[in-house]
N, C-alpha and C positions, 0 to 999 in steps of 0.2 A: 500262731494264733495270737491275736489281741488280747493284753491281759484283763481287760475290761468285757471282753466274750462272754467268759462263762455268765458274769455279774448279768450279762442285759437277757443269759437266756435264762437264769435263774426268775429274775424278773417278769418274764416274759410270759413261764408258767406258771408263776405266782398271779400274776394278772388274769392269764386265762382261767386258772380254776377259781379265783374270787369272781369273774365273771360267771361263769358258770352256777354257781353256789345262788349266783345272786337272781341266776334267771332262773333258779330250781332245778337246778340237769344235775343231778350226783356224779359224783367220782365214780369210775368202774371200782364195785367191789363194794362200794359202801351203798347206805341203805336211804332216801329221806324222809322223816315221819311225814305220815299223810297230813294237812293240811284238816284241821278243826274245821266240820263244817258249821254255816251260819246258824244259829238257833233259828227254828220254828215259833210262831205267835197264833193265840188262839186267842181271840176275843169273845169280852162279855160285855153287853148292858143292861140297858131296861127290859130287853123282851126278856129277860130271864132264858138267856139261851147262850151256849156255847153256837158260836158265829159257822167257826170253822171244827164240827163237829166230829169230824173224822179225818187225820191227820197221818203223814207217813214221815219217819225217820229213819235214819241210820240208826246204829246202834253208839250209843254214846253221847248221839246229838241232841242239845237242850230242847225242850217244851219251855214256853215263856207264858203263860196265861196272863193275859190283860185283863184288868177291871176296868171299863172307861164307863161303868152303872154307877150311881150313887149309892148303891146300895151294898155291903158284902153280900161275899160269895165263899165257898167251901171247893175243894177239888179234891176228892176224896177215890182213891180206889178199892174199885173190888172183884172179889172171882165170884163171875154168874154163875159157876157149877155149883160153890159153898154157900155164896153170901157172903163170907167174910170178907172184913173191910180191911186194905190195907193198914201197918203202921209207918211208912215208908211214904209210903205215895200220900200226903195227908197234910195239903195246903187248906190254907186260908191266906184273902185279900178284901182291901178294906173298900170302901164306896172311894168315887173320887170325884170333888166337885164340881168339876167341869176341864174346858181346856183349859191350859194354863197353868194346872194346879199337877203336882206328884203325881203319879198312875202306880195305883199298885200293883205289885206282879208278883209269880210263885215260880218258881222254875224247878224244873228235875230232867233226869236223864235216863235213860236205860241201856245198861250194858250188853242185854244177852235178845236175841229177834225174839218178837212174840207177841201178844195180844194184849193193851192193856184200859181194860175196861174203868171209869170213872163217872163221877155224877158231882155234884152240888147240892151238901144235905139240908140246905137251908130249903131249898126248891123244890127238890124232889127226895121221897124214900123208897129203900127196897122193901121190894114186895116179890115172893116166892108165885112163880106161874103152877097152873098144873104140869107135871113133868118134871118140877123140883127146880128149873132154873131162876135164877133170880136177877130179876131186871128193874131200872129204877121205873118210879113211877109221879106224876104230878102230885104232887102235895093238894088237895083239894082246895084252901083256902089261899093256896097264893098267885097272887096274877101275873100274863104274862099269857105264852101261847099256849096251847093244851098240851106240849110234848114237854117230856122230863126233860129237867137240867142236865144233860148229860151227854158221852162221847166216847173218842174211843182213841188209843194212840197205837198203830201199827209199827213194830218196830222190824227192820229188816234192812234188806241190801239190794234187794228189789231194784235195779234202775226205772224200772217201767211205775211202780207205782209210786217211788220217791219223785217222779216228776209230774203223779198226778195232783200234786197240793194244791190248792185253792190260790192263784196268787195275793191277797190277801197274808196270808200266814209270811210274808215275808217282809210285813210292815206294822214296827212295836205300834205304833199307832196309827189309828183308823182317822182321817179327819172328815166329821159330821158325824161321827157314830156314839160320842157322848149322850146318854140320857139316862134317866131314873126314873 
């Protein structure tokens, strides 16, 4: 044997598992963390309305709310069974002058699948239905469409529904959707 053998096979599979590594293929035995999926975007502006109002994610994966309104907004959650209003889930974002200018954003995540109901309390408030649930509702004097400021973020592992998202939600910014 060539004393220089071993060196070129040592090499050789040093090269391959760095190749490997690098195209994502784990080593047998070991494990590689799943890949961060991309944040979700929800938009808002003048019509005083969450854009993409019902949303699906993984479990982990960001919510990005966009203000491209001049105007604030709140993103506030809560349980329709209680009322109660999140302390957790309990953004604010500011107006943003147009393009060109900062966009403000709020971001959160959720660890565990489930339902997670939200509003905008600048826009809309809760109000208890008959039957005890509590749903937002139009603030009477603020303009904008006649449906509450509000949405919903599905969290799960769902493939089928994780690929129902609006493609919008997959772009921090809308261009033309600036207004106030």
């Amino acid at each position: 044997m060539h004393p220089l053998q071993p060196r070129r096979r040592i090499r050789s599979i040093l090269g391959s598992t760095a190749a490997a590594l690098a195209l994502g293929l784990a080593a047998p035995g070991s494990q590689a963390a799943p890949a961060k999926p991309a944040p979700l975007y929800v938009h808002m502006n003048g019509a005083n309305m969450f854009l993409e109002n019902v949303v699906v994610v993984r479990p982990g994966q960001s919510v990005v709310f966009v203000d491209q309104d001049t105007g604030a907004h709140t993103i506030i959650g809560y349980n329709p069974s209680t009322g109660k209003t999140s302390t957790r889930f309990d953004g604010a974002v500011q107006g943003t002058p147009g393009p060109g200018h900062p966009v403000s954003t709020y971001t959160i995540a959720f660890k565990h699948p489930g339902l997670q109901f939200y509003y905008c309390s600048v826009h809309a408030e809760l109000m208890q239905e008959p039957g005890g649930r509590t749903v937002p509702k139009k603030r009477p004097t603020v303009h904008g469409f006649g449906d509450p400021m509000a949405g919903l973020i599905i969290v799960t592992t769902d493939k089928k529904l994780l690929a129902d998202n609006p493609a919008t939600t997959h772009e921090k910014i809308l261009p033309g959707y600036f207004g106030g």
